[in-house]
Backbone as numpy.savetxt, mean C-alpha at the origin, in Angstrom:
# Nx Ny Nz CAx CAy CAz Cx Cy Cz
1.29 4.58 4.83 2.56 3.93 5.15 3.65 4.91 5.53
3.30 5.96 5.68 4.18 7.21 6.21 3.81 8.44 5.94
3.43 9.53 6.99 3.49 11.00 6.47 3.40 11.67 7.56
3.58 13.09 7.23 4.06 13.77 8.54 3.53 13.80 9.85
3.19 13.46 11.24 2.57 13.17 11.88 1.59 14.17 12.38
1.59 15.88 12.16 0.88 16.89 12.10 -0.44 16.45 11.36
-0.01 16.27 9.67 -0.82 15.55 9.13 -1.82 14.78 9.25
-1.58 13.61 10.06 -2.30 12.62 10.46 -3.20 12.99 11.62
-2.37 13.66 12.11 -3.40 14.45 13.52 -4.38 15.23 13.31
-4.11 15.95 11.87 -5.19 16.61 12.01 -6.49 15.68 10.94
-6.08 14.64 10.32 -7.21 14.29 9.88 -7.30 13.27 10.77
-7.36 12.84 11.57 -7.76 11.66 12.48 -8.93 12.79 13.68
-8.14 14.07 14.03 -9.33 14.69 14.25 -10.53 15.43 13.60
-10.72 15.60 12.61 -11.51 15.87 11.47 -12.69 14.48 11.83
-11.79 13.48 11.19 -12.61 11.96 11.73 -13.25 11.81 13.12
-12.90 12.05 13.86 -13.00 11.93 15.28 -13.54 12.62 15.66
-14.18 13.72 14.71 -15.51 14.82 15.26 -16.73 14.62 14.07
-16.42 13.22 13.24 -17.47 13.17 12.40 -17.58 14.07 11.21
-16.99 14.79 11.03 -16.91 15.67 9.92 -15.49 15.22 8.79
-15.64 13.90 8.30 -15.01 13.63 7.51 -15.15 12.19 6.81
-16.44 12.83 6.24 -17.55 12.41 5.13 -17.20 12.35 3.78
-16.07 13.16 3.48 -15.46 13.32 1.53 -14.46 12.74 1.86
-13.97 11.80 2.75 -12.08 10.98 2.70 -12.53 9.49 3.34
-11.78 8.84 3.45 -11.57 7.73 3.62 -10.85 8.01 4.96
-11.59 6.91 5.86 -10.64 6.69 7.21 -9.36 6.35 7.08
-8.44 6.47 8.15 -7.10 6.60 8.01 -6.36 6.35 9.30
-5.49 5.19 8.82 -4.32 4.51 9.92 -3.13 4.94 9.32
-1.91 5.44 9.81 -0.83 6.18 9.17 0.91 5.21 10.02
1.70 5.01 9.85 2.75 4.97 10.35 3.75 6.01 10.81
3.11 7.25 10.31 3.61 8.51 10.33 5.18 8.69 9.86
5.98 8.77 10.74 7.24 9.21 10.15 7.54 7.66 10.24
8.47 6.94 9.55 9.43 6.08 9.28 10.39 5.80 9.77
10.65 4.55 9.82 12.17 4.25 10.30 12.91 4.05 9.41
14.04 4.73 9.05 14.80 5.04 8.11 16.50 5.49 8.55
17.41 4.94 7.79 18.88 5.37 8.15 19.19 7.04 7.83
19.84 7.33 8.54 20.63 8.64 7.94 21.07 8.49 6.49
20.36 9.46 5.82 20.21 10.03 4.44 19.66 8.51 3.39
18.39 8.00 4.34 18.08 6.63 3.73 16.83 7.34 3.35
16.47 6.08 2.94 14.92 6.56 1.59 13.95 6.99 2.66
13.05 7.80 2.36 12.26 8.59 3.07 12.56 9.51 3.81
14.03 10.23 3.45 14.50 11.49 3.53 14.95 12.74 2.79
14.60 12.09 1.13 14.35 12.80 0.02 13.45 13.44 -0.83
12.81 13.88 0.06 11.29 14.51 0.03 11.86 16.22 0.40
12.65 16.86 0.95 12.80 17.92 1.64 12.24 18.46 2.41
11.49 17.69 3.42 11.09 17.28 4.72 11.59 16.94 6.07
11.78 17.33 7.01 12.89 17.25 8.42 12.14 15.92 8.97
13.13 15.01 8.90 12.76 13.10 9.57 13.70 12.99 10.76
12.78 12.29 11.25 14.30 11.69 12.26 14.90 10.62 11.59
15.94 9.99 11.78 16.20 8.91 11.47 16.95 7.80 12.38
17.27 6.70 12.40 17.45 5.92 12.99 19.38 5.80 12.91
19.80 6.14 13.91 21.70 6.02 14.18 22.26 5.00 14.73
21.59 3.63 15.08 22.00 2.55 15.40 21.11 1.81 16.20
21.33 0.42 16.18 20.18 -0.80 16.85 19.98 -0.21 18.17
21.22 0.20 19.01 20.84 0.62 20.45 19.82 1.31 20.58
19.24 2.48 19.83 18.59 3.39 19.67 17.03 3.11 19.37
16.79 1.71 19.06 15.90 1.37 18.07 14.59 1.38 19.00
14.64 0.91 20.69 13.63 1.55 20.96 13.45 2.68 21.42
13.81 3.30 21.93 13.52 5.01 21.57 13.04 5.30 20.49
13.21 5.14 19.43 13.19 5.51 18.56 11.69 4.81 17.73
11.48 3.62 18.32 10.05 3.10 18.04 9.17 3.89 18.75
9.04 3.88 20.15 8.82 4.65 20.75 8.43 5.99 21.18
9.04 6.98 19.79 9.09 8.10 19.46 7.82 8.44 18.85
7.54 7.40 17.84 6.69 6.90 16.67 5.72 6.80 17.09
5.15 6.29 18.00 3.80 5.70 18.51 3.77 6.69 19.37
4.45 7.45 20.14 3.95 8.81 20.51 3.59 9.93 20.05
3.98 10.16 18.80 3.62 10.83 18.06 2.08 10.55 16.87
1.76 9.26 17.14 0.63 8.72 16.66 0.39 7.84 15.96
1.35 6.99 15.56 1.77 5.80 14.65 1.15 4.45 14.78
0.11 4.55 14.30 -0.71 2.98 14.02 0.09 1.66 14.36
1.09 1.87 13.51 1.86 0.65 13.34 3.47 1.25 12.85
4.21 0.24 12.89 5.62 0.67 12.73 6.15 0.45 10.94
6.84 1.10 9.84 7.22 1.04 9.15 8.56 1.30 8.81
9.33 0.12 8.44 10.41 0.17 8.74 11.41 0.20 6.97
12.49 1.00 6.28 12.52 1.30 5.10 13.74 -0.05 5.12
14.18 -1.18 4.16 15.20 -1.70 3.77 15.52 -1.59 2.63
16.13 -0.42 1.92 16.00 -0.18 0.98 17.41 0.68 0.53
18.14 0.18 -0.56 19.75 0.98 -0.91 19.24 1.48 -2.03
18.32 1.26 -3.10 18.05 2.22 -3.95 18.05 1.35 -5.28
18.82 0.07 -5.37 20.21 -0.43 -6.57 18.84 -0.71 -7.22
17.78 -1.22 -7.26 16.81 -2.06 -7.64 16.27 -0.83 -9.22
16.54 0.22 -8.56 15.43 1.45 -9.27 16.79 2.26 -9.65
18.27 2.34 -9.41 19.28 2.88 -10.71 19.62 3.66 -9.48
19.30 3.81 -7.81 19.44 5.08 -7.01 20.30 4.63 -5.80
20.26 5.63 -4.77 21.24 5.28 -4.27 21.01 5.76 -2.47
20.95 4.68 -1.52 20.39 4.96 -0.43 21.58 4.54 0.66
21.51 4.91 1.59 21.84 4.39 2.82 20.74 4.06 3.43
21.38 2.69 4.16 19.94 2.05 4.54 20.39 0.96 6.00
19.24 0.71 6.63 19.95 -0.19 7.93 20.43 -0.99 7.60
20.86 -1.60 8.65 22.44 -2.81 8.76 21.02 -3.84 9.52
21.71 -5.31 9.14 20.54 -6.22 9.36 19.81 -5.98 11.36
21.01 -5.64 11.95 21.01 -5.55 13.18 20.20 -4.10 13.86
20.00 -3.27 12.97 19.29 -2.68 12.99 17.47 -2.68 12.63
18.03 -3.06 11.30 16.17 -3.66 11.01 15.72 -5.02 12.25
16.19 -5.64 12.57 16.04 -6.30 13.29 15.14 -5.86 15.18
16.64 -4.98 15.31 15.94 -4.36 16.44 14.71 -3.50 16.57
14.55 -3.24 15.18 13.74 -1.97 15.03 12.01 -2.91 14.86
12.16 -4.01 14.31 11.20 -4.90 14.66 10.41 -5.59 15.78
11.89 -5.69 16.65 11.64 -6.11 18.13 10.77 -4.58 19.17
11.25 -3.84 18.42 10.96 -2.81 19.06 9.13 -2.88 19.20
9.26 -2.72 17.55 7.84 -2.50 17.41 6.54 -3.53 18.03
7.32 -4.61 17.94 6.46 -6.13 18.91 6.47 -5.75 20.21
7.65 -5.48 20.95 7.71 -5.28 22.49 6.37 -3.82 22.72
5.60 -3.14 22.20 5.00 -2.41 22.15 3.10 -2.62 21.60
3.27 -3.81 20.78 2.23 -4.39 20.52 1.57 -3.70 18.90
3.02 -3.44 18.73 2.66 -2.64 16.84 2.87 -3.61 15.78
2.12 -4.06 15.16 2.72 -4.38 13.49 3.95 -3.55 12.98
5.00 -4.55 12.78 6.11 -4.07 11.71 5.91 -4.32 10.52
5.90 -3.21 9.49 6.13 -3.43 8.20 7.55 -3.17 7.67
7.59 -3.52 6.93 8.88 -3.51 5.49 9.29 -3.21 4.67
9.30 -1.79 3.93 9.44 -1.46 2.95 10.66 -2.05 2.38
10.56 -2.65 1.01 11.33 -3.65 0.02 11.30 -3.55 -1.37
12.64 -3.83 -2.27 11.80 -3.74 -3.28 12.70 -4.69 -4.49
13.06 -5.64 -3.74 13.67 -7.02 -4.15 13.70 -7.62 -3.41
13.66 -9.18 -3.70 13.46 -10.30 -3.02 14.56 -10.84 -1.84
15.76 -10.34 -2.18 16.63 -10.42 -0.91 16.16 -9.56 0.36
15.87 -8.46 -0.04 15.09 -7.84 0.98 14.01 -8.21 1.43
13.12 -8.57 0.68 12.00 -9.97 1.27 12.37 -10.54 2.27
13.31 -11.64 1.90 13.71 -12.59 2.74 14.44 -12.04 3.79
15.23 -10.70 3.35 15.66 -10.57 4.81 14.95 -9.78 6.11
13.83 -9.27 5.52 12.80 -8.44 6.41 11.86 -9.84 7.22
11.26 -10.84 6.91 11.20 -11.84 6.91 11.82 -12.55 8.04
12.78 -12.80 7.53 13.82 -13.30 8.49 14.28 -12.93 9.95
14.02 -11.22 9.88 14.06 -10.31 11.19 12.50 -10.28 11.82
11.58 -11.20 11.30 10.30 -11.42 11.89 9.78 -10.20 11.95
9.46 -9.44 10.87 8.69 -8.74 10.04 7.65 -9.39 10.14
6.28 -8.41 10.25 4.60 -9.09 9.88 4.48 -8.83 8.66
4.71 -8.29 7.67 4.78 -8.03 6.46 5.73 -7.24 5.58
5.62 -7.20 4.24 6.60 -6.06 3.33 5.37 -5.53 2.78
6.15 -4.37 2.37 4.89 -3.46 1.51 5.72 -3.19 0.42
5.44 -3.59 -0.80 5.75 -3.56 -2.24 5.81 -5.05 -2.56
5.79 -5.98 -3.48 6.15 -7.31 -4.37 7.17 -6.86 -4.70
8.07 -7.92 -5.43 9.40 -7.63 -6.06 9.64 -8.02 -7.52
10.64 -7.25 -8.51 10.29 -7.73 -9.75 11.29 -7.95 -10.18
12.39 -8.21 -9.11 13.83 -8.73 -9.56 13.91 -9.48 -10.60
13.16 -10.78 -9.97 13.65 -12.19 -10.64 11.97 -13.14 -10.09
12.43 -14.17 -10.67 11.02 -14.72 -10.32 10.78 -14.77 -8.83
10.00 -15.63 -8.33 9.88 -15.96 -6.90 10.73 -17.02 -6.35
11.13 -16.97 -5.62 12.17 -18.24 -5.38 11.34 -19.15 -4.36
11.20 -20.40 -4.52 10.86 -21.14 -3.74 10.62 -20.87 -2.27
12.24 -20.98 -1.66 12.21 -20.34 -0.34 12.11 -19.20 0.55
11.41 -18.59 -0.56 11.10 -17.13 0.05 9.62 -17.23 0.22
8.95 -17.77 -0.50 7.48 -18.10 -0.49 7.48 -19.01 0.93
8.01 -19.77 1.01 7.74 -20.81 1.89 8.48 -19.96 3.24
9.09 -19.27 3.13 9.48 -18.56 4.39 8.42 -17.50 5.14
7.80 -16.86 4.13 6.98 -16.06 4.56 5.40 -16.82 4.87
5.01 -18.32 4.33 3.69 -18.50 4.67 4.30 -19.73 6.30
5.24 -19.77 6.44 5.83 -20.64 8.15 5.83 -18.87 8.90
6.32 -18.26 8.47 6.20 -17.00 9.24 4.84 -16.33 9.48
3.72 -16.61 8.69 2.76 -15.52 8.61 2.79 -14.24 8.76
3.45 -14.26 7.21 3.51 -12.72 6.99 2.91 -12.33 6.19
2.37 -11.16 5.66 1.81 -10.70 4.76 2.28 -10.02 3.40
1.59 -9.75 2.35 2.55 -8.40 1.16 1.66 -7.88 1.06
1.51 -6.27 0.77 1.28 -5.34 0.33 1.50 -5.22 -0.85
0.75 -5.43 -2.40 1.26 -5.55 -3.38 2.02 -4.67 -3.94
1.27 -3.20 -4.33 1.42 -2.17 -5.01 1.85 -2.80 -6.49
0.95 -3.65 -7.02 1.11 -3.43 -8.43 1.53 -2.61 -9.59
0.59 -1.53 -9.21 0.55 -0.53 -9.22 1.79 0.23 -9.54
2.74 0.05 -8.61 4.19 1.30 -8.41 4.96 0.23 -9.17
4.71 -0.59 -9.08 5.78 -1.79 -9.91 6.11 -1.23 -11.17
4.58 -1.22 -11.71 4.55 -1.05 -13.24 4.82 0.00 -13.42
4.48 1.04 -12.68 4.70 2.63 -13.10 6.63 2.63 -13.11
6.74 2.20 -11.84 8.54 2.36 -11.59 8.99 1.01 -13.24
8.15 0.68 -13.44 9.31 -0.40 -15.06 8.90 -0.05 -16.13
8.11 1.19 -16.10 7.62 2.04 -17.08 6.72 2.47 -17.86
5.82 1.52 -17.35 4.51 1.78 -17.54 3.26 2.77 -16.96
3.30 4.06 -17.40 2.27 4.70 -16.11 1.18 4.35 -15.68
1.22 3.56 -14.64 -0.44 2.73 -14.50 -1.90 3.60 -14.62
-1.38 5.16 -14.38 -2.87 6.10 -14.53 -3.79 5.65 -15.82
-2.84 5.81 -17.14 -2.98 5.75 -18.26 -4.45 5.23 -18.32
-4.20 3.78 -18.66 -5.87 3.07 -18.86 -6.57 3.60 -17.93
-6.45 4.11 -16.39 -7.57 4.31 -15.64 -8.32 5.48 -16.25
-7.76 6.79 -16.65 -8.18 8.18 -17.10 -8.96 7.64 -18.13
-8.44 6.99 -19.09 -9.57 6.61 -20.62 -10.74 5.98 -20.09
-11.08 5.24 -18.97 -12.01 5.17 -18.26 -13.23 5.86 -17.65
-14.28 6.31 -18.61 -15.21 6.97 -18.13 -15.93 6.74 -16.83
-15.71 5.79 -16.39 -16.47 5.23 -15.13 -15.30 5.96 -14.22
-14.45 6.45 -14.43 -13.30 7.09 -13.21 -13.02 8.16 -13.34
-12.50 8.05 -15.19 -12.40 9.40 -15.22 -13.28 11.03 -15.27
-14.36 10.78 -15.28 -15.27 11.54 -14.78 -15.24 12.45 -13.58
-14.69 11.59 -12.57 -14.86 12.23 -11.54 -13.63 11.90 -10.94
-12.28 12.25 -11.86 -10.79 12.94 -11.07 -11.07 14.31 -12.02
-10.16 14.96 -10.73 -10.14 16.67 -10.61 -9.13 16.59 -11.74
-9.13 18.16 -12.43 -7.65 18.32 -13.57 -6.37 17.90 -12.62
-6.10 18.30 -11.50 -5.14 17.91 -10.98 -4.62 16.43 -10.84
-5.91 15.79 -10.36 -5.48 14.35 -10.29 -5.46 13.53 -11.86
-5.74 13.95 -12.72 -5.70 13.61 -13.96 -4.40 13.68 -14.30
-3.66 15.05 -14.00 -2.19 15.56 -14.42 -1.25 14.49 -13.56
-2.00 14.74 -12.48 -0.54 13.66 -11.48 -1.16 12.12 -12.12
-2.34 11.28 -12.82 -2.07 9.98 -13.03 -1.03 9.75 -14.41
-0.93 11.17 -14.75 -0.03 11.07 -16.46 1.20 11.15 -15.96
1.59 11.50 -15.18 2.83 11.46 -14.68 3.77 10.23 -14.55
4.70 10.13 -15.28 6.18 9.22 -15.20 6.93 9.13 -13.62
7.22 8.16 -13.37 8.15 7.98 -12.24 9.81 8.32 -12.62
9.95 9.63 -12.16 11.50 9.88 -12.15 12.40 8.87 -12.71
12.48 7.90 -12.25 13.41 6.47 -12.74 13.20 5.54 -13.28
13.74 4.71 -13.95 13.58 3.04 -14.11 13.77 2.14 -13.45
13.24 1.14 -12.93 13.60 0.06 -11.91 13.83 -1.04 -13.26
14.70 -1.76 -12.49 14.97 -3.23 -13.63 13.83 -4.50 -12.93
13.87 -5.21 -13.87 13.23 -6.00 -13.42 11.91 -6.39 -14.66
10.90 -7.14 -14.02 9.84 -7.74 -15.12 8.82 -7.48 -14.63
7.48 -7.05 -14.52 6.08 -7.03 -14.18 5.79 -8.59 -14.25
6.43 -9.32 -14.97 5.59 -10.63 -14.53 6.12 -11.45 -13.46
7.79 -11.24 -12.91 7.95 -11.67 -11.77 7.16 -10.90 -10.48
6.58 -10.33 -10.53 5.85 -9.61 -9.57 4.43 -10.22 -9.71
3.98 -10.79 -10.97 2.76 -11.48 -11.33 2.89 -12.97 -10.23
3.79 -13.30 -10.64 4.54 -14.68 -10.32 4.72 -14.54 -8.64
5.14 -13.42 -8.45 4.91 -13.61 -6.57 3.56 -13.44 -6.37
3.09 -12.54 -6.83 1.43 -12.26 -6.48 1.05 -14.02 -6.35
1.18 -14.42 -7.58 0.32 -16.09 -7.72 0.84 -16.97 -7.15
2.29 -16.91 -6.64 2.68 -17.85 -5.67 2.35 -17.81 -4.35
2.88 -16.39 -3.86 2.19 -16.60 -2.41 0.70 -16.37 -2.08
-0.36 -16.44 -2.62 -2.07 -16.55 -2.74 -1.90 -17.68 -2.87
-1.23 -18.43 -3.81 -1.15 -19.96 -3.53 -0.60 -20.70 -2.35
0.21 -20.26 -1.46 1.00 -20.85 -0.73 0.18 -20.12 0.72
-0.47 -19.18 0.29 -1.97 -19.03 1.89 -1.15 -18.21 2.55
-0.46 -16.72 1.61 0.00 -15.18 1.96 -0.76 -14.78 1.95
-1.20 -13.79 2.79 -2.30 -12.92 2.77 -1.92 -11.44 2.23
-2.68 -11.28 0.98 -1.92 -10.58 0.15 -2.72 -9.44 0.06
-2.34 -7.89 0.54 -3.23 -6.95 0.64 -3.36 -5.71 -0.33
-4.25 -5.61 -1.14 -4.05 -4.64 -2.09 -3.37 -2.95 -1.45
-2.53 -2.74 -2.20 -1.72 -1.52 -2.23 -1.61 -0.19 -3.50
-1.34 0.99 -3.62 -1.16 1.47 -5.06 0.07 2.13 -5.34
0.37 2.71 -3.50 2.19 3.58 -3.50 0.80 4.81 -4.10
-0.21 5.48 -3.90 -0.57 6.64 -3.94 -0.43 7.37 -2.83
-0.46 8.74 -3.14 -0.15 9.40 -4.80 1.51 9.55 -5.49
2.27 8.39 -5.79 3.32 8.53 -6.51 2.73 8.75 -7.57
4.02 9.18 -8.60 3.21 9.84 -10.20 2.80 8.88 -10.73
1.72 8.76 -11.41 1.01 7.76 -12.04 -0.06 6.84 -11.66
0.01 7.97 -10.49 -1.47 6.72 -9.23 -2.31 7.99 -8.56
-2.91 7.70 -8.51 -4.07 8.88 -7.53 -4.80 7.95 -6.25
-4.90 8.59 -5.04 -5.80 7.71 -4.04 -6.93 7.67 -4.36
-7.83 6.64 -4.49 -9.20 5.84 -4.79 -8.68 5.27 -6.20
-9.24 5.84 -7.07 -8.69 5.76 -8.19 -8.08 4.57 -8.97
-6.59 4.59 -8.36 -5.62 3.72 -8.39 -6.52 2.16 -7.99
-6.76 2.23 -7.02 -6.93 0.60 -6.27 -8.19 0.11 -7.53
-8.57 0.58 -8.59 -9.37 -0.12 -9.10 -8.29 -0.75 -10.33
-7.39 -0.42 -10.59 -6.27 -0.87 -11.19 -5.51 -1.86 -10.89
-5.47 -1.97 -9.45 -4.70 -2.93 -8.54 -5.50 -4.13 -8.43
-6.92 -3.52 -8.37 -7.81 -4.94 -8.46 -7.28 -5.69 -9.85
-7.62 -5.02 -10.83 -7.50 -5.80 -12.42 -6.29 -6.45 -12.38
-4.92 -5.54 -11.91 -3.76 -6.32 -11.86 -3.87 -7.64 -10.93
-4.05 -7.38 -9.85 -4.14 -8.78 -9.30 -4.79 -9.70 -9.98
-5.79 -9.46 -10.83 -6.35 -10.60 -11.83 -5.80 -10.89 -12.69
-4.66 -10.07 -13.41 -3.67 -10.55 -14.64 -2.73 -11.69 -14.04
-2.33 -10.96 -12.50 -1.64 -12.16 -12.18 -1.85 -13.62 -12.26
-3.11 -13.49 -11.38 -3.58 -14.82 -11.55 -4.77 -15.26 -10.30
-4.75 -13.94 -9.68 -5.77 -14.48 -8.24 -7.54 -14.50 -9.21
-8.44 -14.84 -8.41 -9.76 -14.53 -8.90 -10.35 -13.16 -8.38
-11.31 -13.08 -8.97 -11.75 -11.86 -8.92 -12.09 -11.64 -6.93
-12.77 -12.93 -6.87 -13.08 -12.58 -5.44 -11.81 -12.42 -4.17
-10.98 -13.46 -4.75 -9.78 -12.90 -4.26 -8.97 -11.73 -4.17
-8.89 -11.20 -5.73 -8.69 -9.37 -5.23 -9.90 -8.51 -4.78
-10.80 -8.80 -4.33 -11.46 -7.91 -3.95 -11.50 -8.23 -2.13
-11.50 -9.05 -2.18 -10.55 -9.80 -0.36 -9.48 -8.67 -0.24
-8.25 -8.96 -1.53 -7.29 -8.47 -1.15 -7.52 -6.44 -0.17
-8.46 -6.25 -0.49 -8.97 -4.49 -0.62 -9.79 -4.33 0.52
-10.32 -5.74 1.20 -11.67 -5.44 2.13 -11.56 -6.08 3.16
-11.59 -7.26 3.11 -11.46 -8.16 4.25 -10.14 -8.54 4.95
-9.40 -8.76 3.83 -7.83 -9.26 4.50 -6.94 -8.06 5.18
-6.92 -6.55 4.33 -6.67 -5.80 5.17 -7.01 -5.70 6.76
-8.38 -5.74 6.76 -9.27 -5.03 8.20 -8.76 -6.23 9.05
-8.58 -7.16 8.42 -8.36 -8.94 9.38 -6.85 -8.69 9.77
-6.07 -8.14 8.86 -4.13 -8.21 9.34 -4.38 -6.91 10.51
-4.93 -5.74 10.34 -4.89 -4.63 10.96 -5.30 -4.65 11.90
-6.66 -5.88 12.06 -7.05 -5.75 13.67 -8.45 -5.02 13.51
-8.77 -4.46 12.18 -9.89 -3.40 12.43 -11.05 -4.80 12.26
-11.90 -4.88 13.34 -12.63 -5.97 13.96 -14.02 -5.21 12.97
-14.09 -4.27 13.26 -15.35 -3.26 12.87 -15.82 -3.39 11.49
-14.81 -3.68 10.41 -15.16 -3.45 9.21 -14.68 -4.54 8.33
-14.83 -4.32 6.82 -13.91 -5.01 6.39 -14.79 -6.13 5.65
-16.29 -5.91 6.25 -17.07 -7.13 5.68 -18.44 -6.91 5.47
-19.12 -7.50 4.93 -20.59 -7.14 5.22 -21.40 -8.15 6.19
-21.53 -7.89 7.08 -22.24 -8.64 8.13 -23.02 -7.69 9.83
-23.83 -8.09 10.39 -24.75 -7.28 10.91 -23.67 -7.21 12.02
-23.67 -5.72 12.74 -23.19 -5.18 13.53 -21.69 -4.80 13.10
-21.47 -5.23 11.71 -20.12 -4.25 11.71 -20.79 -2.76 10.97
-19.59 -1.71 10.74 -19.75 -0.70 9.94 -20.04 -0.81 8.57
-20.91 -0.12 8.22 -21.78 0.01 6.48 -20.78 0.91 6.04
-19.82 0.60 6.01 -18.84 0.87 4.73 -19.06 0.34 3.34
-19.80 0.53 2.39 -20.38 -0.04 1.34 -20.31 0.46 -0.26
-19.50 -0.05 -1.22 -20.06 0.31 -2.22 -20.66 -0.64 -3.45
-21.48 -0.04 -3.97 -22.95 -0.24 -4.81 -22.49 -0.17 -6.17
-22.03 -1.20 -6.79 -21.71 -1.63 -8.26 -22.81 -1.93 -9.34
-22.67 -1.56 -10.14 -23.11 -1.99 -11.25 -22.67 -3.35 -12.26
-23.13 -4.43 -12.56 -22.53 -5.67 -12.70 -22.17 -6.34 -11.45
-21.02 -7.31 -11.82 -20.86 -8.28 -10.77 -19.38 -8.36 -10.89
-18.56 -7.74 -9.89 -17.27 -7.63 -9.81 -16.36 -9.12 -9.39
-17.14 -10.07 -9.03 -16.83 -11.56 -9.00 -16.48 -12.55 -9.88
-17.15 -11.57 -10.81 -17.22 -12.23 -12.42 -16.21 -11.23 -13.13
-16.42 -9.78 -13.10 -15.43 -8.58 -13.66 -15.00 -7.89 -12.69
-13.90 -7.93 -12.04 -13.59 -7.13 -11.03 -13.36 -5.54 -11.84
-13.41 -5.36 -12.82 -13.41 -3.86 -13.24 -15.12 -3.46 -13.31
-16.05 -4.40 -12.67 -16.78 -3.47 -12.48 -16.93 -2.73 -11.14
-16.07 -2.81 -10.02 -16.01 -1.47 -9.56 -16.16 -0.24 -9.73
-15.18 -0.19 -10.94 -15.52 0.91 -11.67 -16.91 1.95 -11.62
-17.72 0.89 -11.94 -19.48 1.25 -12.53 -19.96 1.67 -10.98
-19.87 2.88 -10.24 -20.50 2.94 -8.94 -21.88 3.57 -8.69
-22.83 3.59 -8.40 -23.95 3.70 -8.39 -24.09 4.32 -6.78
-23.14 3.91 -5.80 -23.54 4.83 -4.49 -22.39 4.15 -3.22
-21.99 5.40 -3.16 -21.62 4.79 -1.28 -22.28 5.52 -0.12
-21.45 4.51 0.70 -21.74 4.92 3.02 -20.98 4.75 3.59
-20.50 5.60 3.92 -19.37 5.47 5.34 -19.84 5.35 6.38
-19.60 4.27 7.10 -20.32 3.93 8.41 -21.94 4.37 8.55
-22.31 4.21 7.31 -23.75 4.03 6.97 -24.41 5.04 6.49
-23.48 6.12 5.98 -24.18 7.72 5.80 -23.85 7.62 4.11
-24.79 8.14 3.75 -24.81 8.18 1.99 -23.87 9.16 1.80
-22.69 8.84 0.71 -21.75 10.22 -0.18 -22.50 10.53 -1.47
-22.24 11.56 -1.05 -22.57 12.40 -2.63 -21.17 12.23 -3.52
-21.33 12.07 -4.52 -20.54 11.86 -5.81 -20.70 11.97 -7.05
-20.58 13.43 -7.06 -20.69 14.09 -8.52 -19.31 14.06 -8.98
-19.84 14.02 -10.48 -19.03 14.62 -11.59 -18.05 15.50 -11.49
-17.01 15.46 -11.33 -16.06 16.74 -11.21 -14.81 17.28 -12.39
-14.92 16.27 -13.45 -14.15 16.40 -14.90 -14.49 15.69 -15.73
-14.51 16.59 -16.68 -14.89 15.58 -18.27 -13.75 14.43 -18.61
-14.44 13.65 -18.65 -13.14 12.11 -18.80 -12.15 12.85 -19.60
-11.21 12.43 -19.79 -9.77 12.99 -20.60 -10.23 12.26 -21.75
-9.77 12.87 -23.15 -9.88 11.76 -24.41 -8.89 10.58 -24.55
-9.10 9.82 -25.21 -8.20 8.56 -25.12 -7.32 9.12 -26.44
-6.23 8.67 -26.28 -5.31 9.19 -27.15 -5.60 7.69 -28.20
């Protein structure tokens, strides 16, 4: 959902010569659309940023030349999490949407309350990426986004970590995972999120179960690697959460496989059926019934080639 576009270039060519067999394929938004001194400029990293609607296609434009899958756009002042942003003016997110359509990109949304929902939404946004844990779900925000067909990006995940819970926690006591994160990724899932966000984990339950009810297509997310999440890792967490909420098991495991590859366009994958890609992994149990048996992996294929997957740390002890 954003990173430096060097970055992305060089693992998309890594991919693109077949020699990138230990990672996961990768669609990036690269740099962000973001206001002067707005969120995703506090990294100490050189961004461009966005100086007004006039600008907005150029400035989409910029993005997808530089290699950008799709467009990601930040609405975000900070107030939600105790911080403090400059952030676009509606007329800006707006244009910056149009932009991305007149070009044939998915706009996303970064959000992280429900006014911002509705107002990303409203500027005909294809989706937000985060749930919100303001307040419950409000009626007309649900019903705005399934007349729109839009999507969420959950990130369960960052919810809980940002209201204080480090979501790594239970995953590390997990021998089926923790086994095989490095000391490093062990250290970054113990990790606290800088701040507190206000709010409830169960209004975020409560959107999860409303819009799956109301026929949102709801795509698993983790916000990795923020502190308290690791990439792979994490999404087996996100599965379980989506089941606290309230979806079924087969439904979060949609959320991770199919519904992604279906919003993104990736035609190729995403399912098991003859002539797509053998992207595959090999469980132990029946994750339909326990979606934590993911966990239990017995083997993968990337586009049909067996990974090796050894052991690389002694599980952490459970405190």
């Amino acid at each position: 959902m954003g990173a430096p576009p060097k970055v992305i270039e060089d693992l998309k060519r890594t991919e693109a010569a077949g020699k990138a067999f230990d990672s996961a394929d990768l669609l990036s938004a690269c740099n962000v659309v973001t206001a002067p001194q707005g969120h995703g400029t506090e990294y100490g990293l050189p961004v461009p940023t966005l100086a007004s609607a006039q600008e907005a296609q150029a400035f989409v434009d910029a993005r997808i030349a530089e290699g950008s899958d799709y467009i990601k756009i930040i609405l975000e002042d900070g107030h939600a999490c105790h911080l403090e942003f400059a952030r676009l003016s509606e007329e800006e997110l707006t244009a910056s949407v149009d932009a991305a359509h007149k070009r044939g990109k998915l706009a996303i949304v970064h959000i992280s309350s429900q006014e911002d929902a509705r107002m990303a939404i409203s500027a005909r946004a294809d989706g937000i990426a985060h749930l919100f844990a303001d307040g419950p779900p409000r009626a007309e925000v649900i019903s705005l986004m399934r007349r729109a067909h839009a999507f969420a990006i959950t990130t369960l995940t960052a919810i809980q970590s940002g209201l204080g819970t480090v979501s790594g926690a239970s995953l590390l006591a997990d021998k089926r995972l923790g086994t095989f994160l490095s000391p490093a990724a062990q250290a970054h899932m113990k990790e606290a999120i800088p701040f507190r966000c206000t709010g409830d984990l169960a209004n975020a339950f409560a959107a999860a179960k409303e819009l799956r009810k109301a026929g949102v297509p709801l795509l698993a997310g983790t916000d990795a690697p923020a502190p308290g999440s690791w990439n792979g890792a994490s999404l087996h967490g996100e599965l379980e959460l989506l089941v606290r909420a309230g979806l079924s098991p087969s439904d979060a495991l949609a959320a991770a496989t199919s519904v992604p590859a279906s919003t993104f366009h990736l035609i190729d994958r995403g399912r098991i059926a003859p002539g797509l890609r053998a992207d595959l992994l090999l469980v132990r149990g029946d994750p339909t019934s326990a979606v934590t048996s993911t966990r239990d992996i017995v083997a993968v294929w990337k586009a049909g080639v067996p990974i090796t997957r050894n052991p690389v740390a002694f599980p952490p002890a459970t405190q």
